[in-house]
PQR file of N, CA, C, O and H, with PARSE charges and radii, in Angstrom:
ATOM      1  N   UNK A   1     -26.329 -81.499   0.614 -0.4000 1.5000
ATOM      2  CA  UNK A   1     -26.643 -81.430  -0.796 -0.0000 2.0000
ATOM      3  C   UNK A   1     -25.594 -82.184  -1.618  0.5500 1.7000
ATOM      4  O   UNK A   1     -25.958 -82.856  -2.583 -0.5500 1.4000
ATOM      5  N   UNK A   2     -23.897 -82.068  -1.161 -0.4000 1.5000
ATOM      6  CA  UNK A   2     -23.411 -82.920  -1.861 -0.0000 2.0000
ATOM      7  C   UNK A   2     -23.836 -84.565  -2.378  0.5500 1.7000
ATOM      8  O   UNK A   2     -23.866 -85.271  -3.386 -0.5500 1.4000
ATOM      9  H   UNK A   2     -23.601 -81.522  -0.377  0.4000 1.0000
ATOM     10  N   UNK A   3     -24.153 -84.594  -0.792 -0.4000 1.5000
ATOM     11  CA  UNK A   3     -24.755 -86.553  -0.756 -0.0000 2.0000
ATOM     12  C   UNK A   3     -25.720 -86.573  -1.649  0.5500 1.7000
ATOM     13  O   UNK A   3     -25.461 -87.561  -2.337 -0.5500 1.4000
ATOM     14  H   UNK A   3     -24.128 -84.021   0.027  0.4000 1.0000
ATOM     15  N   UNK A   4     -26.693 -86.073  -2.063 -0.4000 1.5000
ATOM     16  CA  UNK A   4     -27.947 -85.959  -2.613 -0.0000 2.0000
ATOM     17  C   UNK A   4     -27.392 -85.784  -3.990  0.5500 1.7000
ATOM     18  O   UNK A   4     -27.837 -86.578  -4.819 -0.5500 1.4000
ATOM     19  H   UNK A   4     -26.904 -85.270  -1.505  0.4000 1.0000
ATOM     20  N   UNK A   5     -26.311 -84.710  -4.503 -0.4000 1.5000
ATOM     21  CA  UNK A   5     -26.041 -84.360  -5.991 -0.0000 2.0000
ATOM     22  C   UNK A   5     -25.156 -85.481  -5.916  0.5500 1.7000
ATOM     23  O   UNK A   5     -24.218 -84.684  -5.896 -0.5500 1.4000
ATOM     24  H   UNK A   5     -25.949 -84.066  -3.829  0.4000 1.0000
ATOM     25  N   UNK A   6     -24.602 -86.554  -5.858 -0.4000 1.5000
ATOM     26  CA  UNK A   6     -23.708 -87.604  -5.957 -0.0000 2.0000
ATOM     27  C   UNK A   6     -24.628 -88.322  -6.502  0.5500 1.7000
ATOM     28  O   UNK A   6     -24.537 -88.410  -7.727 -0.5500 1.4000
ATOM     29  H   UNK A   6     -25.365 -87.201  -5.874  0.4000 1.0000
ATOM     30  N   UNK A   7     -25.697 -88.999  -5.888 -0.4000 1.5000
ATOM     31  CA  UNK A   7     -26.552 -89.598  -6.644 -0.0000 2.0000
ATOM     32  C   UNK A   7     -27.515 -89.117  -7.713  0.5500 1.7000
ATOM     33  O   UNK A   7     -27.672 -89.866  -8.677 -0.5500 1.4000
ATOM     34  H   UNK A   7     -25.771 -88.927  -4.893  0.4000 1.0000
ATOM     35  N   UNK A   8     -28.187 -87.958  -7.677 -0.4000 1.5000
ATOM     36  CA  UNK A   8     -28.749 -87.438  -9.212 -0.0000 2.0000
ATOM     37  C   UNK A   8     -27.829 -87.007  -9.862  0.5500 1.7000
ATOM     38  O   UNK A   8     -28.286 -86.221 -10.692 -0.5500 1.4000
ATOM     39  H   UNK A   8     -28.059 -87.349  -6.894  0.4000 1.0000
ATOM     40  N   UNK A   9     -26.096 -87.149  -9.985 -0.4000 1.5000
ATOM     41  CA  UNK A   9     -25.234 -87.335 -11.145 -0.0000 2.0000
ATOM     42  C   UNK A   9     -24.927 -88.400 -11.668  0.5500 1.7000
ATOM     43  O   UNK A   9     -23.990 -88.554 -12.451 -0.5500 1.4000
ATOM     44  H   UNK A   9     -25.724 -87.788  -9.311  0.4000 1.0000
ATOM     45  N   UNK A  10     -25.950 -89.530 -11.153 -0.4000 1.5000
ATOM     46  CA  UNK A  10     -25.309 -90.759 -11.898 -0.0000 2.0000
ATOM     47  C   UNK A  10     -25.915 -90.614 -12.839  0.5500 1.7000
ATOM     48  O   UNK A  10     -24.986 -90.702 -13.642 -0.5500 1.4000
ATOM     49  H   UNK A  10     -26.711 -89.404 -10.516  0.4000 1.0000
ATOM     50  N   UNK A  11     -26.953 -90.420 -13.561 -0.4000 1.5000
ATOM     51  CA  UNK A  11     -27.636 -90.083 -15.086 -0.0000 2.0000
ATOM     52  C   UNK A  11     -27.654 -89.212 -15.700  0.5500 1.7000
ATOM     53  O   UNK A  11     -27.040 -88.403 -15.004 -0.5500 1.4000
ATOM     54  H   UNK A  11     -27.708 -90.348 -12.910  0.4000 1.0000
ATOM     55  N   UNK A  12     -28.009 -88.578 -16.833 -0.4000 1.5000
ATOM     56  CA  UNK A  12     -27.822 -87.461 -17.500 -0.0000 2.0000
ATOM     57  C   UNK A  12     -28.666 -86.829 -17.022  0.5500 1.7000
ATOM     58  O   UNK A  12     -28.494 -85.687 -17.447 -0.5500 1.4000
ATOM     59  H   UNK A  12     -28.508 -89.235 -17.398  0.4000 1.0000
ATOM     60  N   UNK A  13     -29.300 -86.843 -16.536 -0.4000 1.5000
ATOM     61  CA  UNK A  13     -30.836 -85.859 -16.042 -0.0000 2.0000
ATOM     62  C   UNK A  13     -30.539 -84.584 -15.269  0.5500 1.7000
ATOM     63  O   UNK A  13     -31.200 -83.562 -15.454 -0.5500 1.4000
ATOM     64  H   UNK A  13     -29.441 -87.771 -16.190  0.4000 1.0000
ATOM     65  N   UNK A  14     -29.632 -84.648 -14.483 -0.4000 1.5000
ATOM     66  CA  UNK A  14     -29.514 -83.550 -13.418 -0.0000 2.0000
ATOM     67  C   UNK A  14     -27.633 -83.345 -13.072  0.5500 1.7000
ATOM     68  O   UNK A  14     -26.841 -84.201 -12.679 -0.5500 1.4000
ATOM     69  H   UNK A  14     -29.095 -85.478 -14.332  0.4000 1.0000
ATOM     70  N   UNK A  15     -27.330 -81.512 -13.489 -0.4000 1.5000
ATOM     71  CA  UNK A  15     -26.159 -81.693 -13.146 -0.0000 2.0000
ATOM     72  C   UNK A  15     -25.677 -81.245 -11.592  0.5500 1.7000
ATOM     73  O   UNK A  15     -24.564 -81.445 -11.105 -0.5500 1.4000
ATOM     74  H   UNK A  15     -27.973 -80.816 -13.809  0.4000 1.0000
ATOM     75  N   UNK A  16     -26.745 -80.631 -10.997 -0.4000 1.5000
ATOM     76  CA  UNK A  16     -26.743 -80.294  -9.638 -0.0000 2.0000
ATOM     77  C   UNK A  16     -28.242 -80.086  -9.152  0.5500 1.7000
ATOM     78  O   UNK A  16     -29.212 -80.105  -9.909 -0.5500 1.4000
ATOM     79  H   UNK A  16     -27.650 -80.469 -11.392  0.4000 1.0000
ATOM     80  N   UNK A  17     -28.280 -79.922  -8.028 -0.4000 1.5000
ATOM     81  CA  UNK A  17     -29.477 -79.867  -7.019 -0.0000 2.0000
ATOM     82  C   UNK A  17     -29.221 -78.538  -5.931  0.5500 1.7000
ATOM     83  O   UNK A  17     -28.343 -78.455  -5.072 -0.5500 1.4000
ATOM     84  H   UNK A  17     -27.492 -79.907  -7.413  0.4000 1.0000
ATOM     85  N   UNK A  18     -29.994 -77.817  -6.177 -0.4000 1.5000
ATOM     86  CA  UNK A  18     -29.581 -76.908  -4.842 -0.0000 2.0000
ATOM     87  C   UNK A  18     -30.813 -76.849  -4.172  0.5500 1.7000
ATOM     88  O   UNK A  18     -31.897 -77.271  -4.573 -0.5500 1.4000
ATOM     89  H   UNK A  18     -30.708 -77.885  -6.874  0.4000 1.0000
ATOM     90  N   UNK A  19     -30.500 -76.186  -2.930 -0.4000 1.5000
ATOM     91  CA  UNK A  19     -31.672 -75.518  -1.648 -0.0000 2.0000
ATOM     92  C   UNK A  19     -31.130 -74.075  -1.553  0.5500 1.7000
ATOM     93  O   UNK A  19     -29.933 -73.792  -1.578 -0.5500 1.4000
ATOM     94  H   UNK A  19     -29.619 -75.843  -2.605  0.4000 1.0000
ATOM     95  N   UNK A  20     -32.207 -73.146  -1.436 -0.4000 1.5000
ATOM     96  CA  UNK A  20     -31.916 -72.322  -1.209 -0.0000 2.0000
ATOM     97  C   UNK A  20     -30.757 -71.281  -0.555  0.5500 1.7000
ATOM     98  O   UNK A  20     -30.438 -70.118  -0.802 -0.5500 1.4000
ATOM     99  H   UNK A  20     -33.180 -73.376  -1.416  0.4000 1.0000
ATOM    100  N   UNK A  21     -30.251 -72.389   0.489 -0.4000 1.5000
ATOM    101  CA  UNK A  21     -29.145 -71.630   0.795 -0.0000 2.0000
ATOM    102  C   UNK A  21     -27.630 -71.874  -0.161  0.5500 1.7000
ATOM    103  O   UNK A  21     -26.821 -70.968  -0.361 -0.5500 1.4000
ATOM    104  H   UNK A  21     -30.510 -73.334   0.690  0.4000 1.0000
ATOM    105  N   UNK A  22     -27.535 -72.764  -0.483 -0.4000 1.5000
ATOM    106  CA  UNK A  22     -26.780 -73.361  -1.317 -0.0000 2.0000
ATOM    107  C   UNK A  22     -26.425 -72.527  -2.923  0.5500 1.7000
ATOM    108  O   UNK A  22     -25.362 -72.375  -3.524 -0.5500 1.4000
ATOM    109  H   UNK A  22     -28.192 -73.500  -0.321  0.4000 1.0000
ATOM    110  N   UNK A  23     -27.679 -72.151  -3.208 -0.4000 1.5000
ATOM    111  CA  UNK A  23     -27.741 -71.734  -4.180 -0.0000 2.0000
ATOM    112  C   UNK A  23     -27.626 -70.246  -4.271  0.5500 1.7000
ATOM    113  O   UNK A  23     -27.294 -69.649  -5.295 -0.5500 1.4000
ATOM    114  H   UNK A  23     -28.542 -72.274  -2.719  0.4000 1.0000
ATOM    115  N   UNK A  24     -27.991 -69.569  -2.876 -0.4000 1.5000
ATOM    116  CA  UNK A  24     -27.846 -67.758  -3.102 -0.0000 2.0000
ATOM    117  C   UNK A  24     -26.558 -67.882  -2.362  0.5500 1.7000
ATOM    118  O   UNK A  24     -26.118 -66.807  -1.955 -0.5500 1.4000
ATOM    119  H   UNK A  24     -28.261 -70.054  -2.044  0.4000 1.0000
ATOM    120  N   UNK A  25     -25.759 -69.081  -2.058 -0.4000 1.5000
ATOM    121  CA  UNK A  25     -24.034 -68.447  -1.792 -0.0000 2.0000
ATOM    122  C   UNK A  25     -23.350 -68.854  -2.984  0.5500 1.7000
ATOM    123  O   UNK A  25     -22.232 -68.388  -3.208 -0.5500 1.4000
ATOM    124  H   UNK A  25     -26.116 -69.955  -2.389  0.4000 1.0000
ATOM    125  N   UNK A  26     -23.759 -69.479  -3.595 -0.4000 1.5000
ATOM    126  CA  UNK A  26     -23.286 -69.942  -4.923 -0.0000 2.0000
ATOM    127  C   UNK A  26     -23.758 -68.496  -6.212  0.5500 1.7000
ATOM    128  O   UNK A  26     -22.990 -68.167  -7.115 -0.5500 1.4000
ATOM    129  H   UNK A  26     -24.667 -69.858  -3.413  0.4000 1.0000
ATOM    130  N   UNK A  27     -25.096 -67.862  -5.989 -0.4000 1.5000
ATOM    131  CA  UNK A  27     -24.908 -66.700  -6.823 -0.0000 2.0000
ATOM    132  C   UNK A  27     -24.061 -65.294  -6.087  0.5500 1.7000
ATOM    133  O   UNK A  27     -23.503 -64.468  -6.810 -0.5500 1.4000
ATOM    134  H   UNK A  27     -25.721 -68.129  -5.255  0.4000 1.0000
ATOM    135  N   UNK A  28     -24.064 -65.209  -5.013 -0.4000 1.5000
ATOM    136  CA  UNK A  28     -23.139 -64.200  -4.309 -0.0000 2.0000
ATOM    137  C   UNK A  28     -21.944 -64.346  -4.255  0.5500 1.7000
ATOM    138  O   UNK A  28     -21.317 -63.424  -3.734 -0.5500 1.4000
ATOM    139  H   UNK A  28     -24.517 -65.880  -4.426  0.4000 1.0000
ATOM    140  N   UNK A  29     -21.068 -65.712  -4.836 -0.4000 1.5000
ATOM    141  CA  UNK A  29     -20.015 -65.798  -5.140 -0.0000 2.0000
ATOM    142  C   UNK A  29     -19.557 -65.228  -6.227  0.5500 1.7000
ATOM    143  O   UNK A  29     -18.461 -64.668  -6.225 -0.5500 1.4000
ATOM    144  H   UNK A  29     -21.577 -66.461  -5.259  0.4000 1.0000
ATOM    145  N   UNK A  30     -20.785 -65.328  -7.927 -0.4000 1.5000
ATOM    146  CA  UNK A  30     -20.640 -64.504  -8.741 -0.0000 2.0000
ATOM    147  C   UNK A  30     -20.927 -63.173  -8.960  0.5500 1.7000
ATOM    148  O   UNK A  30     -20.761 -62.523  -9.993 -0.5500 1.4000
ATOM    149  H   UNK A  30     -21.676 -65.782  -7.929  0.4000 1.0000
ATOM    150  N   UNK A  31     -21.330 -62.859  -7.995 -0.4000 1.5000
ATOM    151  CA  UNK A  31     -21.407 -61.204  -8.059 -0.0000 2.0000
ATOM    152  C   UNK A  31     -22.752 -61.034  -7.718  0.5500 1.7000
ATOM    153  O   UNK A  31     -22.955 -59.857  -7.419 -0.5500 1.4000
ATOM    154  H   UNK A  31     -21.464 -63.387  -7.156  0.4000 1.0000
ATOM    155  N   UNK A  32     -24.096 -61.967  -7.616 -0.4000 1.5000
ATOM    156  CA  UNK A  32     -25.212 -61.541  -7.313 -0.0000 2.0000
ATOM    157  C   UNK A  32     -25.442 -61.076  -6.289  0.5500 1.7000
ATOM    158  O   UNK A  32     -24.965 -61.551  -5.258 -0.5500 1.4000
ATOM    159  H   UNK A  32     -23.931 -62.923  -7.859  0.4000 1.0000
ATOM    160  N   UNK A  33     -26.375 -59.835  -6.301 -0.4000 1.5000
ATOM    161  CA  UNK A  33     -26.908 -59.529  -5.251 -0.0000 2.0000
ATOM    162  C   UNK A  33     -28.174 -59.844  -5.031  0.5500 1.7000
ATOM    163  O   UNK A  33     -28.701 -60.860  -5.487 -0.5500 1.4000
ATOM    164  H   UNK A  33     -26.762 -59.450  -7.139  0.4000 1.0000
ATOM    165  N   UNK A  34     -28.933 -58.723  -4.090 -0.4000 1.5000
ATOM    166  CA  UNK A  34     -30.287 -59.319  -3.534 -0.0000 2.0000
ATOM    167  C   UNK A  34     -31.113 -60.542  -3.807  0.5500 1.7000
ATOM    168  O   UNK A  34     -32.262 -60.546  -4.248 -0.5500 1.4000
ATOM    169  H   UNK A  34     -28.506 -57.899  -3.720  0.4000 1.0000
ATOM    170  N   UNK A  35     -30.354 -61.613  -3.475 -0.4000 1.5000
ATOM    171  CA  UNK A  35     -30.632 -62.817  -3.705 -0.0000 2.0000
ATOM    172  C   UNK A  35     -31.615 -63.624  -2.610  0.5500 1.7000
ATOM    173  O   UNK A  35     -31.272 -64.082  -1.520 -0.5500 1.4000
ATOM    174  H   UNK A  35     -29.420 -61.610  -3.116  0.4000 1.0000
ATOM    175  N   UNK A  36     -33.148 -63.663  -3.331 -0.4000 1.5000
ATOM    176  CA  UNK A  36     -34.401 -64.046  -2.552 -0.0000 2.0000
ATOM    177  C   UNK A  36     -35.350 -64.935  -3.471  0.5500 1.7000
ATOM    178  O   UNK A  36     -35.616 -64.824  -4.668 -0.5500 1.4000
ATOM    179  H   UNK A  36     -33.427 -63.291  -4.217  0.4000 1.0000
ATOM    180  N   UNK A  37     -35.686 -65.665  -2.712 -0.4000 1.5000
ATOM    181  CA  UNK A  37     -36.983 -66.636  -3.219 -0.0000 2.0000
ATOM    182  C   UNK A  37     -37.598 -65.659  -3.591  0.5500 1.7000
ATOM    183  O   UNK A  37     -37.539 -64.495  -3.195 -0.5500 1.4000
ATOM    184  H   UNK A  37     -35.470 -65.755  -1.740  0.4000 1.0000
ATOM    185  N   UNK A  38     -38.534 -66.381  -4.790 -0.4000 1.5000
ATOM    186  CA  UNK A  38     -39.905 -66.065  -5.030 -0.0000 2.0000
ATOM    187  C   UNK A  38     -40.994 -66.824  -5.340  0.5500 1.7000
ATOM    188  O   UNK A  38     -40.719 -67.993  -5.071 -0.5500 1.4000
ATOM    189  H   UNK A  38     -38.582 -67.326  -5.111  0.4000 1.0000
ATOM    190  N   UNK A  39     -42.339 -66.700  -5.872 -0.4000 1.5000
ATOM    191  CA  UNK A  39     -42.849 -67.614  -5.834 -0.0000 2.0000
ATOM    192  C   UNK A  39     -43.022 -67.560  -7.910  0.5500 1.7000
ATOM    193  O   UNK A  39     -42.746 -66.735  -8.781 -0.5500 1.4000
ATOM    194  H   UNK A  39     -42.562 -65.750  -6.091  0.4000 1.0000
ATOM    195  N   UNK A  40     -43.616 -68.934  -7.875 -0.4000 1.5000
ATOM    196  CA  UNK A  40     -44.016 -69.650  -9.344 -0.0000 2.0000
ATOM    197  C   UNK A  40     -44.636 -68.134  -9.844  0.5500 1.7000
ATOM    198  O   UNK A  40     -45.583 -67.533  -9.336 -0.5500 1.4000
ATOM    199  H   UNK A  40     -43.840 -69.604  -7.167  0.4000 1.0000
ATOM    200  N   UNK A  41     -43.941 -67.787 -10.804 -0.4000 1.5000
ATOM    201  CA  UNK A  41     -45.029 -66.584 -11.854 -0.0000 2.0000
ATOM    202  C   UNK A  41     -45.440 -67.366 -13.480  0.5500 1.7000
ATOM    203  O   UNK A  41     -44.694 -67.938 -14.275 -0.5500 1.4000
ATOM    204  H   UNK A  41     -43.172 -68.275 -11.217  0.4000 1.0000
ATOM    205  N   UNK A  42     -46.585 -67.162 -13.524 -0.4000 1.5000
ATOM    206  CA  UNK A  42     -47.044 -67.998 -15.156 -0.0000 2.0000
ATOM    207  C   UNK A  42     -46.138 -67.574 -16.132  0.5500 1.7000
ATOM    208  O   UNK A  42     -45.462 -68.310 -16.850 -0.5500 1.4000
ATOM    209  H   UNK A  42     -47.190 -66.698 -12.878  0.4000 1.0000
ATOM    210  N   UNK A  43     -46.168 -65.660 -16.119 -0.4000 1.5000
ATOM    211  CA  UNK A  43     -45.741 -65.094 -16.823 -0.0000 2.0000
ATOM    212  C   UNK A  43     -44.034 -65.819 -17.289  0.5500 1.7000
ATOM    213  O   UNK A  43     -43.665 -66.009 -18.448 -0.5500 1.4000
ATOM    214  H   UNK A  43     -46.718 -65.062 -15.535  0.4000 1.0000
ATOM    215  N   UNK A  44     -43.412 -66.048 -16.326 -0.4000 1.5000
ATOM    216  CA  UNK A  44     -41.864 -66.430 -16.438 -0.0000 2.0000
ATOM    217  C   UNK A  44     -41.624 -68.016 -16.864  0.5500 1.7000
ATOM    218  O   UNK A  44     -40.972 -68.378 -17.844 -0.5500 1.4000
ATOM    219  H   UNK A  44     -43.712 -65.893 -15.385  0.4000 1.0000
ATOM    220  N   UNK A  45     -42.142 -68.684 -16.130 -0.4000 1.5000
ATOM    221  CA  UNK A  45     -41.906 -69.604 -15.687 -0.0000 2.0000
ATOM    222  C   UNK A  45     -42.996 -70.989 -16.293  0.5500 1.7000
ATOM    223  O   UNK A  45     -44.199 -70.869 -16.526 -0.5500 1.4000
ATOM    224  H   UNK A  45     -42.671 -68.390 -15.334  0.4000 1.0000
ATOM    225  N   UNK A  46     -42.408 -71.899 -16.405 -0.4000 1.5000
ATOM    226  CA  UNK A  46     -42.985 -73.442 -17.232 -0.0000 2.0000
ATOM    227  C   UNK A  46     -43.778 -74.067 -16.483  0.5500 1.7000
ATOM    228  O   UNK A  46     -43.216 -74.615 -15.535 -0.5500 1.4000
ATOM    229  H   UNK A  46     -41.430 -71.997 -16.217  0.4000 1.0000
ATOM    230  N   UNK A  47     -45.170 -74.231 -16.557 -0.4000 1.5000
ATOM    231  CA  UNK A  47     -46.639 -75.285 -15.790 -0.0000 2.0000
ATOM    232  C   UNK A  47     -45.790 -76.213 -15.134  0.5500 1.7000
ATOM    233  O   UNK A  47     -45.379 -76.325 -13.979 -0.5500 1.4000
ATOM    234  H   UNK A  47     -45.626 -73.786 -17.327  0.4000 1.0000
ATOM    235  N   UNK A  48     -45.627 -76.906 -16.284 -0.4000 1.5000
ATOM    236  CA  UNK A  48     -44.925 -78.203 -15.816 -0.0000 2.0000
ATOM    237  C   UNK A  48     -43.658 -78.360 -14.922  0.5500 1.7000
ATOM    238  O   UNK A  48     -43.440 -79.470 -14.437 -0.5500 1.4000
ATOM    239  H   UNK A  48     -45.962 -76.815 -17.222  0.4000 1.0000
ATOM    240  N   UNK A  49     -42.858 -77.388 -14.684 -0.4000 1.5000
ATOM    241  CA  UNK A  49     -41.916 -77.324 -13.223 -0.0000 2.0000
ATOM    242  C   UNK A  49     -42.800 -76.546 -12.112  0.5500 1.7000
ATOM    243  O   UNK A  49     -42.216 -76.024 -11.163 -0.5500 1.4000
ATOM    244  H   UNK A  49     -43.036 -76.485 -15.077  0.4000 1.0000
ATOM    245  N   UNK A  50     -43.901 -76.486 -12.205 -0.4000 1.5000
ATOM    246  CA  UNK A  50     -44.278 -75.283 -11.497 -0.0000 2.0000
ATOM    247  C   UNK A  50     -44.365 -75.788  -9.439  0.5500 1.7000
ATOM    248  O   UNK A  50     -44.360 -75.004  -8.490 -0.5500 1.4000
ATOM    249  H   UNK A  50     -44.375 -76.910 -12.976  0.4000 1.0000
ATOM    250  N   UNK A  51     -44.442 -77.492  -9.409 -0.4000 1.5000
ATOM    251  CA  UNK A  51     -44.121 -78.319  -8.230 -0.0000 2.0000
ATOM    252  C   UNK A  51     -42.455 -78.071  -8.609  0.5500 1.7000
ATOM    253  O   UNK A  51     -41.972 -77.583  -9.632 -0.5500 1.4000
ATOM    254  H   UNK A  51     -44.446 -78.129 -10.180  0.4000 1.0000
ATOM    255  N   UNK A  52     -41.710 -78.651  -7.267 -0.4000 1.5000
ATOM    256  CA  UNK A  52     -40.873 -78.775  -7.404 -0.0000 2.0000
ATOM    257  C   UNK A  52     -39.442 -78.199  -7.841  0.5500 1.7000
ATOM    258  O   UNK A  52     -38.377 -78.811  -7.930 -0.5500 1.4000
ATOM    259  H   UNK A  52     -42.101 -79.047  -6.437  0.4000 1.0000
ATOM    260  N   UNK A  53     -39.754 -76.670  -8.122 -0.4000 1.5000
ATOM    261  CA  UNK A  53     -38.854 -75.707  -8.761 -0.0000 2.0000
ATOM    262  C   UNK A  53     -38.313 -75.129  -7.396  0.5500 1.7000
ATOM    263  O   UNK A  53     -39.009 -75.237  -6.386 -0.5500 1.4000
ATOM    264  H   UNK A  53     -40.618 -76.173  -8.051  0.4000 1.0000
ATOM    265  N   UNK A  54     -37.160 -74.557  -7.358 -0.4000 1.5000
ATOM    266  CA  UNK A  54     -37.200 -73.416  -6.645 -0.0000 2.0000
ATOM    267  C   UNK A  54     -36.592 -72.083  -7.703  0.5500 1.7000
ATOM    268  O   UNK A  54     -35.635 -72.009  -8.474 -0.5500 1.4000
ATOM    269  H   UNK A  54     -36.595 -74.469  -8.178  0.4000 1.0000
ATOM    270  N   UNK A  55     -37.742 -71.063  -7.266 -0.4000 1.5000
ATOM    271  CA  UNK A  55     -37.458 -69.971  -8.103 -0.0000 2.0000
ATOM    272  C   UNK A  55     -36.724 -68.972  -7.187  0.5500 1.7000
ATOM    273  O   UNK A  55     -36.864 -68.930  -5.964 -0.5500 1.4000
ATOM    274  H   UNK A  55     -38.519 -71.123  -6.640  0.4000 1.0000
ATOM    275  N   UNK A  56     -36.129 -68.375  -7.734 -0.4000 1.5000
ATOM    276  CA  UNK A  56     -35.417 -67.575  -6.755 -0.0000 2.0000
ATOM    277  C   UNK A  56     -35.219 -66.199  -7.892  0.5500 1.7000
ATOM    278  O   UNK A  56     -35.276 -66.411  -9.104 -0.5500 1.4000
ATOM    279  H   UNK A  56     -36.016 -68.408  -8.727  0.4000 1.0000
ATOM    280  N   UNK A  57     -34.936 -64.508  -7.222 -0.4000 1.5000
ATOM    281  CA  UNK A  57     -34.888 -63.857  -8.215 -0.0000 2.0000
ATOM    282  C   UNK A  57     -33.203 -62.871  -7.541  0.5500 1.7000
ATOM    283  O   UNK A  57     -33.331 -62.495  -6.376 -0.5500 1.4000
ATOM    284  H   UNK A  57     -34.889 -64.336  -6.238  0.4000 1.0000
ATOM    285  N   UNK A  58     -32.133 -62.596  -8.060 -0.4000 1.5000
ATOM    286  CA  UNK A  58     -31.136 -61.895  -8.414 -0.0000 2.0000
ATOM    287  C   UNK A  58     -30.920 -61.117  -8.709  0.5500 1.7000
ATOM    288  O   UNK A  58     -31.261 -60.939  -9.878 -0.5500 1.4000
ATOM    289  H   UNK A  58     -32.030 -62.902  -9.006  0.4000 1.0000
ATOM    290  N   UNK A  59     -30.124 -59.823  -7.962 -0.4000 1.5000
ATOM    291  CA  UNK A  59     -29.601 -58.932  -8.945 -0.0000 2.0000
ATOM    292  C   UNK A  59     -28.000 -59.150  -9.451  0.5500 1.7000
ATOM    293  O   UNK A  59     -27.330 -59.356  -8.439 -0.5500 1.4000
ATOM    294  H   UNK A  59     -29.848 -59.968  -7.012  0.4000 1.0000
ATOM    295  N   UNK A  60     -27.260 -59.174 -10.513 -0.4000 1.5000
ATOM    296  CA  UNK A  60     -26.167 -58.899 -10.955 -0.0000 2.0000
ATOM    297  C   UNK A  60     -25.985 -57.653 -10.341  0.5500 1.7000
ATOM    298  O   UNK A  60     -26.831 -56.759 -10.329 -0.5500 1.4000
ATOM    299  H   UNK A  60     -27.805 -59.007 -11.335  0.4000 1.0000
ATOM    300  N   UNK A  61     -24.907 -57.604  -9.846 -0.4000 1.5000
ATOM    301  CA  UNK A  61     -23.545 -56.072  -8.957 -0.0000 2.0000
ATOM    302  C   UNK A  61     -23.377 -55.133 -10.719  0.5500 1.7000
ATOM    303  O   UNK A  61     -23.841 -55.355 -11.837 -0.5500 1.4000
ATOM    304  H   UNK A  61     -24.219 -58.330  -9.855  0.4000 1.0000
ATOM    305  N   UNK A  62     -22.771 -54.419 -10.329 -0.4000 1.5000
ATOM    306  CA  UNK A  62     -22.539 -53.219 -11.777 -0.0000 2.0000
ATOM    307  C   UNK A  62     -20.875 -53.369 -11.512  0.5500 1.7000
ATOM    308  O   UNK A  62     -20.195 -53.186 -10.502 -0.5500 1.4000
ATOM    309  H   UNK A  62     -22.394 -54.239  -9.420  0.4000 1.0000
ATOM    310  N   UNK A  63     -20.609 -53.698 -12.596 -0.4000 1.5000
ATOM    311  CA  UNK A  63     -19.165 -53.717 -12.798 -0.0000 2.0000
ATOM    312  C   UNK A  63     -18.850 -52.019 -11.932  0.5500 1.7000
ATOM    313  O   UNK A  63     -19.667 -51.098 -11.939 -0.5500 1.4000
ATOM    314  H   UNK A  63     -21.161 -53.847 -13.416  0.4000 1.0000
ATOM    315  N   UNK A  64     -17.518 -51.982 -11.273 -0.4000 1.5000
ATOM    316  CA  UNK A  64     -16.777 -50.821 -10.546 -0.0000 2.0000
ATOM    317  C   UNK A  64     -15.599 -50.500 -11.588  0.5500 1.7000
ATOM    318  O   UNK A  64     -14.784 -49.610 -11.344 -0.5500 1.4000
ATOM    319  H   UNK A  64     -16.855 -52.730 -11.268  0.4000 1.0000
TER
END
């Protein structure tokens, strides 16, 4: 993913790219938990990303 985000940072368009795994160690670093795909919901989520998204859903930990 680095190789891949090196090149969609050469334009303003995109400041990172993740895959799934990439991205639920990157929210479990901030404290997320149960960190799992899901699929496209209308209710949440924009038509127009509805290819190409990955949705994924999180819980935030409770402060100790």
């Amino acid at each position: 993913m680095e190789h891949i985000n090196y090149h969609f940072r050469q334009g303003d368009q995109h400041r990172f790219v993740y895959d799934f795994k990439t991205l639920a160690q990157a929210l479990t670093s901030l404290g997320f938990q149960d960190v799992e795909r899901r699929d496209y919901d209308p209710e949440l989520d924009s038509s127009d990303r509805k290819i190409g998204t990955l949705y994924v859903k999180a819980r935030k930990a409770e402060a100790q």
